[in-house]
N, CA, C and O atoms as CSV, one atom per row, in Angstrom:
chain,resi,resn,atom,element,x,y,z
A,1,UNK,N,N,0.825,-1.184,0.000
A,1,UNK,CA,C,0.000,0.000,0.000
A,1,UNK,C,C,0.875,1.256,0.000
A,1,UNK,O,O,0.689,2.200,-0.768
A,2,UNK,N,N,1.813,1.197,0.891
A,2,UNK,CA,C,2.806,2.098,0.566
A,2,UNK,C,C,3.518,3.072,-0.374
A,2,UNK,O,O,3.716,4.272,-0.564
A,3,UNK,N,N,3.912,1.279,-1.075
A,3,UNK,CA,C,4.766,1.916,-3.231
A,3,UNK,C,C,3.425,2.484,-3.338
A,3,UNK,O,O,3.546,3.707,-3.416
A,4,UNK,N,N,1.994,2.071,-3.382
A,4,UNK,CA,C,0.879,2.491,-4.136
A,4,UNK,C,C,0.824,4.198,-4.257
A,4,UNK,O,O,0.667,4.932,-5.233
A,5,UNK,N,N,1.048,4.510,-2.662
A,5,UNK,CA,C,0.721,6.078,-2.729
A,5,UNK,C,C,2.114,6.652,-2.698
A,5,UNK,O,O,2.075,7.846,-2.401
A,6,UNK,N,N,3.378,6.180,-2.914
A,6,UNK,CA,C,4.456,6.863,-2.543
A,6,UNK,C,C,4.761,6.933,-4.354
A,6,UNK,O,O,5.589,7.801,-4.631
A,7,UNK,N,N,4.275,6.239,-5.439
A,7,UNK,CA,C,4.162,6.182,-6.663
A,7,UNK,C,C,3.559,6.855,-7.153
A,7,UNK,O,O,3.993,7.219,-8.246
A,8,UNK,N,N,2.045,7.522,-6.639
A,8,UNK,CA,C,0.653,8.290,-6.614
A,8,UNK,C,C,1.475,9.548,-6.401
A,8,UNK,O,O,1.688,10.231,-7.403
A,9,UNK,N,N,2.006,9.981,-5.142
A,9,UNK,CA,C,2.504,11.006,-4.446
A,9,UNK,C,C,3.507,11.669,-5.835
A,9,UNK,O,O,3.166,12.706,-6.403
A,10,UNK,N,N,4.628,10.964,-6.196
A,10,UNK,CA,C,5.947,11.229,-7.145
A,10,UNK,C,C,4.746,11.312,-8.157
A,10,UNK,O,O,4.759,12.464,-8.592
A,11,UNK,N,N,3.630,10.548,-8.772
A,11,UNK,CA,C,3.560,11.432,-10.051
A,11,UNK,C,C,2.709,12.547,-10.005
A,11,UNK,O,O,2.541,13.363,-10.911
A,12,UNK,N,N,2.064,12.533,-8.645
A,12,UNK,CA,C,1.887,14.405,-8.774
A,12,UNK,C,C,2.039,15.532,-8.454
A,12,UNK,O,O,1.361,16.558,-8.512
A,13,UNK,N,N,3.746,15.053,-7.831
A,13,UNK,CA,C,4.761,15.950,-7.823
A,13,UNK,C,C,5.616,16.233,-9.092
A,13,UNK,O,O,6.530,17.043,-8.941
A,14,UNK,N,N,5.435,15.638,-10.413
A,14,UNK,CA,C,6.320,15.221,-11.285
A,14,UNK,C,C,5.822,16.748,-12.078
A,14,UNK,O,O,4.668,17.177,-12.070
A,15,UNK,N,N,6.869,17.332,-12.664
A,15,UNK,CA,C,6.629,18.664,-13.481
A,15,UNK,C,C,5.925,18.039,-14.669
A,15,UNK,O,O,6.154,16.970,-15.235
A,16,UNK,N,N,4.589,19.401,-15.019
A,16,UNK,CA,C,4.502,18.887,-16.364
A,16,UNK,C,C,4.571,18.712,-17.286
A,16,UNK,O,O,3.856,18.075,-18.059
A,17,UNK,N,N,5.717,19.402,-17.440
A,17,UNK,CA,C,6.547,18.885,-18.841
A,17,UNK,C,C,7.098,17.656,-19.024
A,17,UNK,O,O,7.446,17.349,-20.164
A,18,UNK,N,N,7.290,16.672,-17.868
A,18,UNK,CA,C,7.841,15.581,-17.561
A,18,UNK,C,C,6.841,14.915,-17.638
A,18,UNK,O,O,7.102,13.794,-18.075
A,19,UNK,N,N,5.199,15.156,-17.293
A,19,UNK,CA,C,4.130,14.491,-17.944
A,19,UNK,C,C,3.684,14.537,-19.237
A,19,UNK,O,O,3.058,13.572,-19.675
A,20,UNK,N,N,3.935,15.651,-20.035
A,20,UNK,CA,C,3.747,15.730,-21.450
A,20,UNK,C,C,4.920,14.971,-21.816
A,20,UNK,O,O,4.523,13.963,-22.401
A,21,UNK,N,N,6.233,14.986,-21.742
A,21,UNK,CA,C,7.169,14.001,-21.930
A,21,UNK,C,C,6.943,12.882,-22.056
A,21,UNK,O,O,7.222,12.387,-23.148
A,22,UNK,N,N,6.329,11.991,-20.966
A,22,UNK,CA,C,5.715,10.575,-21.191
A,22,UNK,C,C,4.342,10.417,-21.948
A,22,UNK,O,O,4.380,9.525,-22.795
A,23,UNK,N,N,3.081,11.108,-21.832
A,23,UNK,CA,C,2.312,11.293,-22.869
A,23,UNK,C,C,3.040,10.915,-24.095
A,23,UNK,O,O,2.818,9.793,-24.549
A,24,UNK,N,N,3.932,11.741,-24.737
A,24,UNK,CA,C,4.785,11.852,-25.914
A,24,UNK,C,C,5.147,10.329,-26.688
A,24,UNK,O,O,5.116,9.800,-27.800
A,25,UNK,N,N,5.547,10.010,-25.106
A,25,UNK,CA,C,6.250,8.658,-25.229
A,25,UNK,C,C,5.330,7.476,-26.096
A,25,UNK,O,O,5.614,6.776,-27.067
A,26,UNK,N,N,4.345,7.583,-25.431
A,26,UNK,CA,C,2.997,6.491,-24.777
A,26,UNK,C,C,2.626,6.540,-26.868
A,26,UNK,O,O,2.418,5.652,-27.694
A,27,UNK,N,N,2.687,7.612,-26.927
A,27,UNK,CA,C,2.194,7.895,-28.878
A,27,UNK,C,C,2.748,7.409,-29.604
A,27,UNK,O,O,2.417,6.476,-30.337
A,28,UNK,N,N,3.998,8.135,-29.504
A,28,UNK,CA,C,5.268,7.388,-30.387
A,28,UNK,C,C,5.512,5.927,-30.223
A,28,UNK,O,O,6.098,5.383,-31.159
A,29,UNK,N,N,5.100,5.049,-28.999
A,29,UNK,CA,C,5.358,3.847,-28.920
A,29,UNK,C,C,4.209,3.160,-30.072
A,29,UNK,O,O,4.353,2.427,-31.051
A,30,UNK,N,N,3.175,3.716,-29.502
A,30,UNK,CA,C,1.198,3.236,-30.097
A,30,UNK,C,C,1.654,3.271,-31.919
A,30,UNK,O,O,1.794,2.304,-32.667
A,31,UNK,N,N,1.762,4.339,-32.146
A,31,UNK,CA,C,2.234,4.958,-33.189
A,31,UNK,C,C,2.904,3.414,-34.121
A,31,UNK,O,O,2.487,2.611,-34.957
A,32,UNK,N,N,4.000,3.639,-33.437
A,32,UNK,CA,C,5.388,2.870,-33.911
A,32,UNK,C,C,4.595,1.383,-33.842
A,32,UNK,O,O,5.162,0.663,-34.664
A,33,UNK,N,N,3.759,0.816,-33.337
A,33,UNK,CA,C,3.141,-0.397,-33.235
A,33,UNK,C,C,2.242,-0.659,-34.159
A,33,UNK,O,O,2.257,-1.766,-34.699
A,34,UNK,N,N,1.047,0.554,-34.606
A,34,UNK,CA,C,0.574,0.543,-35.896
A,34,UNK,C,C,1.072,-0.567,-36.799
A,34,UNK,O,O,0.668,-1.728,-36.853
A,35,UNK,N,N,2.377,0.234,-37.753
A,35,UNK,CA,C,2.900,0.529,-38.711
A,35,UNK,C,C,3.950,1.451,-38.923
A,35,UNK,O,O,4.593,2.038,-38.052
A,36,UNK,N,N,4.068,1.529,-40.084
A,36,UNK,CA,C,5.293,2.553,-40.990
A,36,UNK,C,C,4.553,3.384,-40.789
A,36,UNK,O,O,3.325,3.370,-40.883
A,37,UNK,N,N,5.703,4.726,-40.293
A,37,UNK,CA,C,5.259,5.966,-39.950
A,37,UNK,C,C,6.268,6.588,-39.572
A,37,UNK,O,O,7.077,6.012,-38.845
A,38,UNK,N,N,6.469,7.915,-39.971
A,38,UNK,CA,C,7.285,8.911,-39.675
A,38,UNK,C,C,7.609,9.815,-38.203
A,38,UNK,O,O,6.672,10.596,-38.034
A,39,UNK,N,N,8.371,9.908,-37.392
A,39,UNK,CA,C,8.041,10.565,-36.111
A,39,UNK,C,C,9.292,11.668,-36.428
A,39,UNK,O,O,10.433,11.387,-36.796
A,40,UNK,N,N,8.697,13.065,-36.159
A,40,UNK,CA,C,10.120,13.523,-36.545
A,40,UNK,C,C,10.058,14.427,-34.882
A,40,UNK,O,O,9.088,15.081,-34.499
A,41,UNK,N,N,11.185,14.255,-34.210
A,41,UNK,CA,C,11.643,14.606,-33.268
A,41,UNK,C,C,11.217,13.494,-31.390
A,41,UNK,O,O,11.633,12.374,-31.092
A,42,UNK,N,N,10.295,14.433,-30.561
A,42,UNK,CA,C,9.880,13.829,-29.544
A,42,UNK,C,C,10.977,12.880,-28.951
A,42,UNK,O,O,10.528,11.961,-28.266
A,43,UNK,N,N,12.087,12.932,-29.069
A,43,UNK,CA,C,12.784,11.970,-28.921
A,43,UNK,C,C,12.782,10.490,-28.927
A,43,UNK,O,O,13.056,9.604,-28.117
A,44,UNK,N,N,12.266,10.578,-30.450
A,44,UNK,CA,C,11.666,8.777,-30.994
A,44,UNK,C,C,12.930,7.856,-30.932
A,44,UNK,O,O,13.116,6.724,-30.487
A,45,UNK,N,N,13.729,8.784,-31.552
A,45,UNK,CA,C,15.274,7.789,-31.370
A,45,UNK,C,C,15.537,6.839,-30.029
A,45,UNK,O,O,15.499,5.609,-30.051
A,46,UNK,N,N,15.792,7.594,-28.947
A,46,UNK,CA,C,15.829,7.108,-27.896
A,46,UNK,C,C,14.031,6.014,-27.527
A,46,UNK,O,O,13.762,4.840,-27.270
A,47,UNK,N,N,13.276,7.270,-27.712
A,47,UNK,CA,C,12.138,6.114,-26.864
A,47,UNK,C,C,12.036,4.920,-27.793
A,47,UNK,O,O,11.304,4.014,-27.395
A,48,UNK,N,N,12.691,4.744,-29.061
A,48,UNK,CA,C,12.159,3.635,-29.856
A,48,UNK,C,C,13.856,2.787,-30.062
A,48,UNK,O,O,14.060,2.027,-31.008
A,49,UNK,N,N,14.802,3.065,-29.127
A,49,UNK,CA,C,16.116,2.487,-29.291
A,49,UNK,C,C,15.911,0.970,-29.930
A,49,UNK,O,O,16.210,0.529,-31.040
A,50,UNK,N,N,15.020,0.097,-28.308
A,50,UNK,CA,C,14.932,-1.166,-28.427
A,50,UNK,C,C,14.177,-1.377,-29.722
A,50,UNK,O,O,14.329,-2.540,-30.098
A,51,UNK,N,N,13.440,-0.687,-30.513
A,51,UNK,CA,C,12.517,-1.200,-31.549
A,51,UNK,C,C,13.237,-1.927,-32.700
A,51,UNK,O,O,14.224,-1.365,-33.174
A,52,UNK,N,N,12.860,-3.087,-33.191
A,52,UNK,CA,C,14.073,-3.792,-34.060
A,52,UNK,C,C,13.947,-3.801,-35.649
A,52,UNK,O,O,14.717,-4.120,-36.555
A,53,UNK,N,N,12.283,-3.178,-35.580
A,53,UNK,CA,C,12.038,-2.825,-37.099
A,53,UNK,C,C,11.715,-0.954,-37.148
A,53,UNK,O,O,10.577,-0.488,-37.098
A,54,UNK,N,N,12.600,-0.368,-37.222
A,54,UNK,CA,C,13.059,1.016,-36.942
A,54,UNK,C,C,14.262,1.334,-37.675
A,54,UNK,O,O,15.360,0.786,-37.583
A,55,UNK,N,N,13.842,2.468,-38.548
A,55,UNK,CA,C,15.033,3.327,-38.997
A,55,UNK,C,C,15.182,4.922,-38.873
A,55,UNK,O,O,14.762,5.917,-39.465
A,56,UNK,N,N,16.205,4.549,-37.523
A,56,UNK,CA,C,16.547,6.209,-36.997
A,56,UNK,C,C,16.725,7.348,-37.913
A,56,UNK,O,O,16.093,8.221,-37.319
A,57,UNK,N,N,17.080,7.763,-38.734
A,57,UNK,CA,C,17.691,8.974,-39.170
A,57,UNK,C,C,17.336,10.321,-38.127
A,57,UNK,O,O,16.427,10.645,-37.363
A,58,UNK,N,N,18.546,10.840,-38.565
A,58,UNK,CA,C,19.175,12.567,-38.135
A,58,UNK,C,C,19.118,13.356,-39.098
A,58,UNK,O,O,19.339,12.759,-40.151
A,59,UNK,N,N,18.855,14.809,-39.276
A,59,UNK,CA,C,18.922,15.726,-40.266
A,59,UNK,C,C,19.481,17.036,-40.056
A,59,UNK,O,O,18.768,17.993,-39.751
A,60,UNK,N,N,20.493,17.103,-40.179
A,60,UNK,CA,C,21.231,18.424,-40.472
A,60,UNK,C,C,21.692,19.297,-41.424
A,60,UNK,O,O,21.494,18.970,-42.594
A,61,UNK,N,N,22.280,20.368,-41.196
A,61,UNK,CA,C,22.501,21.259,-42.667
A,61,UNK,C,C,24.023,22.189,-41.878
A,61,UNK,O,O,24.177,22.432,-40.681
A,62,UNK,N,N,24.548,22.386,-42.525
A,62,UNK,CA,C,25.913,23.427,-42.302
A,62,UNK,C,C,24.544,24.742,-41.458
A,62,UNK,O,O,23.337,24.911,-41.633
A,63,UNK,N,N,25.738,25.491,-40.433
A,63,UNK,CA,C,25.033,26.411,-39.861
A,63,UNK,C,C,24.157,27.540,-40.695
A,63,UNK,O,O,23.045,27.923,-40.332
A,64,UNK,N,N,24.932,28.062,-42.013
A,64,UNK,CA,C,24.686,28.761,-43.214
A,64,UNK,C,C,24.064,29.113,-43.513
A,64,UNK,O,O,23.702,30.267,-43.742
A,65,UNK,N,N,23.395,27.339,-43.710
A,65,UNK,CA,C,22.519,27.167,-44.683
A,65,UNK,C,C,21.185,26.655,-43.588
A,65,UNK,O,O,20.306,25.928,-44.053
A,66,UNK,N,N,21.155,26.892,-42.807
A,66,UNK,CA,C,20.017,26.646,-41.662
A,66,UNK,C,C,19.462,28.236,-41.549
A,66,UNK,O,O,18.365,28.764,-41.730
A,67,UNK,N,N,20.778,28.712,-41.159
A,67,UNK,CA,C,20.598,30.594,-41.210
A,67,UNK,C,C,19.593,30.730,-42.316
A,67,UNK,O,O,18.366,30.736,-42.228
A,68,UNK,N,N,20.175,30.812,-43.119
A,68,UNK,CA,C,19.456,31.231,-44.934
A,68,UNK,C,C,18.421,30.886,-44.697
A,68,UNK,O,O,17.623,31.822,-44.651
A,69,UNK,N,N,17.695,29.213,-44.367
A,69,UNK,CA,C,16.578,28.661,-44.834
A,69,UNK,C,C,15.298,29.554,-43.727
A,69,UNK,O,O,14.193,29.958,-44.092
A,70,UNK,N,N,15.938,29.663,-42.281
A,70,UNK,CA,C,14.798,30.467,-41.275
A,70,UNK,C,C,14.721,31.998,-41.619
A,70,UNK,O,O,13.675,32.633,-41.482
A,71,UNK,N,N,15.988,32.597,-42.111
A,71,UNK,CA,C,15.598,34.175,-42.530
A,71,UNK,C,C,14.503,34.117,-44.190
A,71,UNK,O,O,13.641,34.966,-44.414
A,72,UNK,N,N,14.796,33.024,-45.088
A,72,UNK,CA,C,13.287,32.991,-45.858
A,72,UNK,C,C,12.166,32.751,-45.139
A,72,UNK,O,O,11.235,33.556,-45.161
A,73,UNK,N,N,12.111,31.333,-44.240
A,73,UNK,CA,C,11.004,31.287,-43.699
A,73,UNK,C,C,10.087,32.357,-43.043
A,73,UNK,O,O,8.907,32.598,-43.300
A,74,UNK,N,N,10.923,32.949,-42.122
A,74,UNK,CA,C,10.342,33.445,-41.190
A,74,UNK,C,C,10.583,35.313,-41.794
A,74,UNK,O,O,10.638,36.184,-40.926
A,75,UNK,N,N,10.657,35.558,-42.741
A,75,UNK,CA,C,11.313,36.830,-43.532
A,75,UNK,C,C,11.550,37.851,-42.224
A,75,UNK,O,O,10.864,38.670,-41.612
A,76,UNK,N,N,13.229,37.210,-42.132
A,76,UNK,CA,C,13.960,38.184,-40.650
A,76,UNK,C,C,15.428,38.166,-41.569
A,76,UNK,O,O,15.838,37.637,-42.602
A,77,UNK,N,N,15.876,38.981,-40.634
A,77,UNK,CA,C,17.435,39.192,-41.141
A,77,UNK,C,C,17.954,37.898,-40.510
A,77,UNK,O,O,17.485,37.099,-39.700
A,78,UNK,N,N,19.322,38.018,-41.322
A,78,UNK,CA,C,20.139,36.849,-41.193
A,78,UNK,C,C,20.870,36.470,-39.501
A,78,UNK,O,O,21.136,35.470,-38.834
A,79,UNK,N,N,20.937,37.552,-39.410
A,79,UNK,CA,C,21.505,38.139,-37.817
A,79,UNK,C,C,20.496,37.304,-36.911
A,79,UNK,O,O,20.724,36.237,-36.340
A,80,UNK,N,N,19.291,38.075,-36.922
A,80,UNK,CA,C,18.130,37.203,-36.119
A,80,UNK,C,C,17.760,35.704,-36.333
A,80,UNK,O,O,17.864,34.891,-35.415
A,81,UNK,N,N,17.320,35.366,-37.592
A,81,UNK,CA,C,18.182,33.937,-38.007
A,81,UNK,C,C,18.847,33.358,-37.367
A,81,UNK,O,O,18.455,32.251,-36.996
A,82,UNK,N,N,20.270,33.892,-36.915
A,82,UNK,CA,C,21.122,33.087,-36.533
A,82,UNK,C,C,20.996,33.053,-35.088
A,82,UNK,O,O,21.365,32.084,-34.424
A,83,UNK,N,N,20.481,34.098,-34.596
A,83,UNK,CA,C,19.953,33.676,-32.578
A,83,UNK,C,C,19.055,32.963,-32.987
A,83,UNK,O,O,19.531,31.903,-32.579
A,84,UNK,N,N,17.858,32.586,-33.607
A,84,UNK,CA,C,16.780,31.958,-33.438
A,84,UNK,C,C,17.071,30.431,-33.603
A,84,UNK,O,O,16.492,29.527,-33.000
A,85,UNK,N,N,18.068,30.303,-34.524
A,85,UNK,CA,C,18.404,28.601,-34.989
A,85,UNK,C,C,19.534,28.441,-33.336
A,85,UNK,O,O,19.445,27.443,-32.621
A,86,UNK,N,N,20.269,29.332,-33.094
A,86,UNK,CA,C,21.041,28.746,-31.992
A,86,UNK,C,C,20.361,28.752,-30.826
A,86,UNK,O,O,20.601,27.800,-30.084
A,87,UNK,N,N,19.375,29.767,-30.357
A,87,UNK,CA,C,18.644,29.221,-29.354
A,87,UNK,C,C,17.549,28.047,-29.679
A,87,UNK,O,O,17.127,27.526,-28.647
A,88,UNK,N,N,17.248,27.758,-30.339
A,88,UNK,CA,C,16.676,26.868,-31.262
A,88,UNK,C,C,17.384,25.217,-30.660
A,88,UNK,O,O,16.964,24.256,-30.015
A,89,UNK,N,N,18.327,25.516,-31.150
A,89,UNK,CA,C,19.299,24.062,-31.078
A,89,UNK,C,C,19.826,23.723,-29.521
A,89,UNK,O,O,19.929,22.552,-29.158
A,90,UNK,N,N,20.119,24.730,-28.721
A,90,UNK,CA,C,20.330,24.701,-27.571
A,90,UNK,C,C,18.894,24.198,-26.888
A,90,UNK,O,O,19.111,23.043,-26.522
A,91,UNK,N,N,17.751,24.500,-26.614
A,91,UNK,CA,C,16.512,24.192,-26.108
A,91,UNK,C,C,16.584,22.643,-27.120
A,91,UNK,O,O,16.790,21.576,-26.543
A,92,UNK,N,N,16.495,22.667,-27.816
A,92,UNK,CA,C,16.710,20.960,-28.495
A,92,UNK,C,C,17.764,20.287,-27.847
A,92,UNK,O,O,17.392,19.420,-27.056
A,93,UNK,N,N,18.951,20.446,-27.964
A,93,UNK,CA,C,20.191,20.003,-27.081
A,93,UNK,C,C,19.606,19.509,-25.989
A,93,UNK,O,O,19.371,18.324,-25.754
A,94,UNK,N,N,19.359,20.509,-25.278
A,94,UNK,CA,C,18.971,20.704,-23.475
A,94,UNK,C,C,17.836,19.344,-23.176
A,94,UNK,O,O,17.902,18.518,-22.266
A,95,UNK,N,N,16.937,19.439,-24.138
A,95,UNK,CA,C,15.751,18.560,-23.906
A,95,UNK,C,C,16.013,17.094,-24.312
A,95,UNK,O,O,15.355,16.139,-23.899
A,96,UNK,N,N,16.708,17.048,-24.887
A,96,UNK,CA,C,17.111,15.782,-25.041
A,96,UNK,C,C,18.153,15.235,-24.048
A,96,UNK,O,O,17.988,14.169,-23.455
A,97,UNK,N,N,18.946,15.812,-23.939
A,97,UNK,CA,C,20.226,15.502,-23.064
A,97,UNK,C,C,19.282,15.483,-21.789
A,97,UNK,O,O,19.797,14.609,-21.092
A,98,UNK,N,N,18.306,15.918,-21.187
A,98,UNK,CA,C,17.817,15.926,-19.783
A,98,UNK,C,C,16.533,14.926,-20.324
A,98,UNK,O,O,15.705,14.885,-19.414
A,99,UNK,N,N,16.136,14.196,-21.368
A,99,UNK,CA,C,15.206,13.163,-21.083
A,99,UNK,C,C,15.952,11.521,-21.735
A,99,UNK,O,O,15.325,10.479,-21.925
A,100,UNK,N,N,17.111,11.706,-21.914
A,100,UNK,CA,C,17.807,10.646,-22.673
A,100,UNK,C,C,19.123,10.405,-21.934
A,100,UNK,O,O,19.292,9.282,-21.460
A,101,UNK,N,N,20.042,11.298,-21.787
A,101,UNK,CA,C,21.005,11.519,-21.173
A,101,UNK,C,C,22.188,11.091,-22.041
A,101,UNK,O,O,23.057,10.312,-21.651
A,102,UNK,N,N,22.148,11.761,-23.459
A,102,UNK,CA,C,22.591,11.050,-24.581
A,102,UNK,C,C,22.677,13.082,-25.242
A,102,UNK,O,O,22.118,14.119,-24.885
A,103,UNK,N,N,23.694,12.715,-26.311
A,103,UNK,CA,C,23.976,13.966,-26.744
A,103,UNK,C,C,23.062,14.323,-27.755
A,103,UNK,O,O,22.778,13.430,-28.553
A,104,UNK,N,N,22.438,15.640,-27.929
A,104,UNK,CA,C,21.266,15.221,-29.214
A,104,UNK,C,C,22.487,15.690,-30.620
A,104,UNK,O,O,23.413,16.479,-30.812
A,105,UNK,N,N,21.778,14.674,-31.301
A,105,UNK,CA,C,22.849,14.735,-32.884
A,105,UNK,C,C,23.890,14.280,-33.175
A,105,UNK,O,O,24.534,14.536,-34.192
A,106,UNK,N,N,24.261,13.324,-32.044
A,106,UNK,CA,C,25.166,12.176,-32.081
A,106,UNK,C,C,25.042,10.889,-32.833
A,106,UNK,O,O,24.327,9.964,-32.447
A,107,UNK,N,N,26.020,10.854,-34.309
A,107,UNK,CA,C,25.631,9.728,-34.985
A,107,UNK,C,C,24.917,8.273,-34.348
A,107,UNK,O,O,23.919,7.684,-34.764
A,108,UNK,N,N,25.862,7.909,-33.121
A,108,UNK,CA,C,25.700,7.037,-32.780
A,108,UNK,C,C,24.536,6.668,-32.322
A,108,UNK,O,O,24.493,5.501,-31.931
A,109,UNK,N,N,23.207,7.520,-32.211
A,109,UNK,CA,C,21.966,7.406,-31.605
A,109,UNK,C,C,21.094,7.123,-32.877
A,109,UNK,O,O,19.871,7.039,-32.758
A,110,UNK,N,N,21.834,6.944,-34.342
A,110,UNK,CA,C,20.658,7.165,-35.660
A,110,UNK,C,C,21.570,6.153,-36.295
A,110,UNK,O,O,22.746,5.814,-36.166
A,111,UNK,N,N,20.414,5.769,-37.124
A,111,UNK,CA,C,20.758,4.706,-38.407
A,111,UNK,C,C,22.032,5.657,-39.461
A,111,UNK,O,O,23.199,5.517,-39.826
A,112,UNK,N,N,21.109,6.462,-39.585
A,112,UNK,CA,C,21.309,7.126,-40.765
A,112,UNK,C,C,21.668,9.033,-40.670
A,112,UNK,O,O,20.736,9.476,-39.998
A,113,UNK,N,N,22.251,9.768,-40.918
A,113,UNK,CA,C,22.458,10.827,-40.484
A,113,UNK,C,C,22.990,11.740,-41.972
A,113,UNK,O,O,24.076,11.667,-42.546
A,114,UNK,N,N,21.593,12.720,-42.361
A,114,UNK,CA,C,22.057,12.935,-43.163
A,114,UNK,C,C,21.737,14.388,-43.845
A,114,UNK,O,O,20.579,14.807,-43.842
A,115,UNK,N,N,22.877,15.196,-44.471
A,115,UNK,CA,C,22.987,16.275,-44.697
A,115,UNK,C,C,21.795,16.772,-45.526
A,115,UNK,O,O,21.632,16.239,-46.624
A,116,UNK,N,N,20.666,18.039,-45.005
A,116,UNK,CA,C,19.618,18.016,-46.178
A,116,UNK,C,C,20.207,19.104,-46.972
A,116,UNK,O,O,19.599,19.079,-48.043
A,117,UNK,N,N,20.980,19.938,-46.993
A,117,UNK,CA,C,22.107,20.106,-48.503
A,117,UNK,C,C,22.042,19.798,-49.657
A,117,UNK,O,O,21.942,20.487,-50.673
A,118,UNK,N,N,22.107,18.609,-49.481
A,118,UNK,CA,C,22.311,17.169,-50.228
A,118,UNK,C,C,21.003,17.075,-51.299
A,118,UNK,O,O,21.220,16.540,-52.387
A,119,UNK,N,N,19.664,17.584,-51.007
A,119,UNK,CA,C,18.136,17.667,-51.888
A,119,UNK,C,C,17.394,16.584,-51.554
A,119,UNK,O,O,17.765,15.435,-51.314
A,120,UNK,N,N,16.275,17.073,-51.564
A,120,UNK,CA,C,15.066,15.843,-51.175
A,120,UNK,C,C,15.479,14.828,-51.803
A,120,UNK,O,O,15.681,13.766,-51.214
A,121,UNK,N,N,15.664,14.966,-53.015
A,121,UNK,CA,C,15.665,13.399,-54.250
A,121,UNK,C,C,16.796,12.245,-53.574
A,121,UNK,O,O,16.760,11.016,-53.518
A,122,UNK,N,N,17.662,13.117,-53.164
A,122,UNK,CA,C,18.989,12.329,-52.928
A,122,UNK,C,C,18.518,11.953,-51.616
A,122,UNK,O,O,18.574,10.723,-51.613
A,123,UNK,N,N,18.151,12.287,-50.672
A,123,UNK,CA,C,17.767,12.408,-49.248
A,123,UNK,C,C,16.563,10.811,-49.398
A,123,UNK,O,O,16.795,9.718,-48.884
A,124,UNK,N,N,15.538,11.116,-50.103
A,124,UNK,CA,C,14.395,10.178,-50.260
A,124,UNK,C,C,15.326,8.759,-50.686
A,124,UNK,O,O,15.455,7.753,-49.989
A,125,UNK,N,N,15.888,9.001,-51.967
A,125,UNK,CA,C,16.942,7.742,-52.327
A,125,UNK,C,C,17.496,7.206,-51.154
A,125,UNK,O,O,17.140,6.067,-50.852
A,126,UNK,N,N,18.435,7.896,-50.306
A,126,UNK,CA,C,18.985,7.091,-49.304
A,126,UNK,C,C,18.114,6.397,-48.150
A,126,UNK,O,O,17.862,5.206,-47.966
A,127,UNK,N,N,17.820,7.298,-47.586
A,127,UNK,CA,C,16.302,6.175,-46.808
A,127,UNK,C,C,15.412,5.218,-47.452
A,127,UNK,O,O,14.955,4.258,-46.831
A,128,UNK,N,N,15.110,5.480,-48.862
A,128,UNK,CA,C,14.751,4.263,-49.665
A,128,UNK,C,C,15.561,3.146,-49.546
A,128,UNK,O,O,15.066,2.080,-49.179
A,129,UNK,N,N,16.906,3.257,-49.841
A,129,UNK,CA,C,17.869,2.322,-49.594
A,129,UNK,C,C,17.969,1.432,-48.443
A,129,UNK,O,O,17.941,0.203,-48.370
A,130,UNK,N,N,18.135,2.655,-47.260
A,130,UNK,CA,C,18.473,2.114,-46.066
A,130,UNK,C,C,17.032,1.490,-45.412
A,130,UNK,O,O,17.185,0.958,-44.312
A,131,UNK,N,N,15.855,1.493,-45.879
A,131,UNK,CA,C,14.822,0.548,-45.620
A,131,UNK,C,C,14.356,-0.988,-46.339
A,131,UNK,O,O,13.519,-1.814,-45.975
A,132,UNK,N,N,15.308,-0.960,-47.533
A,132,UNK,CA,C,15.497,-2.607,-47.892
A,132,UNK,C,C,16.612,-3.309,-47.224
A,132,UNK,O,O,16.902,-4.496,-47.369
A,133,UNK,N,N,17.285,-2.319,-46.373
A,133,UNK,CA,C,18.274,-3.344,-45.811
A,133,UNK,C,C,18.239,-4.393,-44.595
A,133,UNK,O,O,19.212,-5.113,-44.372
């Protein structure tokens, strides 16, 4: 009876971002059980490590060209751009590293890791690839 309410007690002391965190989880697992399906971020990598029919990929771009792509998006100068992608990446960093305890964007956490530079066509080809293997 004890664990019962001392388990009760911790989860509603638990912040709730640390409950939307597991929510998160609970989807991406459901999700991933379906079928083929895309999860891009939530930290699927990690919550879906053990999954044995799973292909991780990572997506990055030179700093540059990340700059460039948010000052079109968001039509800001390049300057602002470039705080927005680095605070950007830091709050990504941060959230991962404090629900994984793993570096975020570390090859070693992805199948596949790959420059979008590179163009959709070429990008689609390689994950085509790397899903008959």
């Amino acid at each position: 009876m004890q664990k019962t309410r001392t388990k009760q007690k911790n989860r509603q002391d638990e912040a709730p971002k640390d409950k939307i965190f597991e929510a998160e989880c609970r989807v991406v697992r459901n999700l991933a059980k379906k079928g083929n399906c895309v999860i891009v971020g939530r930290c699927a990598d990690y919550v879906l490590r053990n999954s044995g029919n799973c292909l991780k990929v990572f997506f990055s771009a030179p700093l540059v060209s990340r700059i460039r792509r948010v000052a079109q998006r968001q039509n800001i100068s390049e300057g602002e751009a470039k705080a927005t992608v680095q605070k950007n990446e830091k709050l990504r960093a941060d959230n991962y590293r404090y629900y994984t305890r793993r570096m975020w964007g570390a090859a070693g956490n992805f199948d596949l890791s790959l420059n979008t530079d590179l163009g959709e066509e070429f990008i689609e080809n390689c994950i085509r690839s790397a899903m008959k293997l």
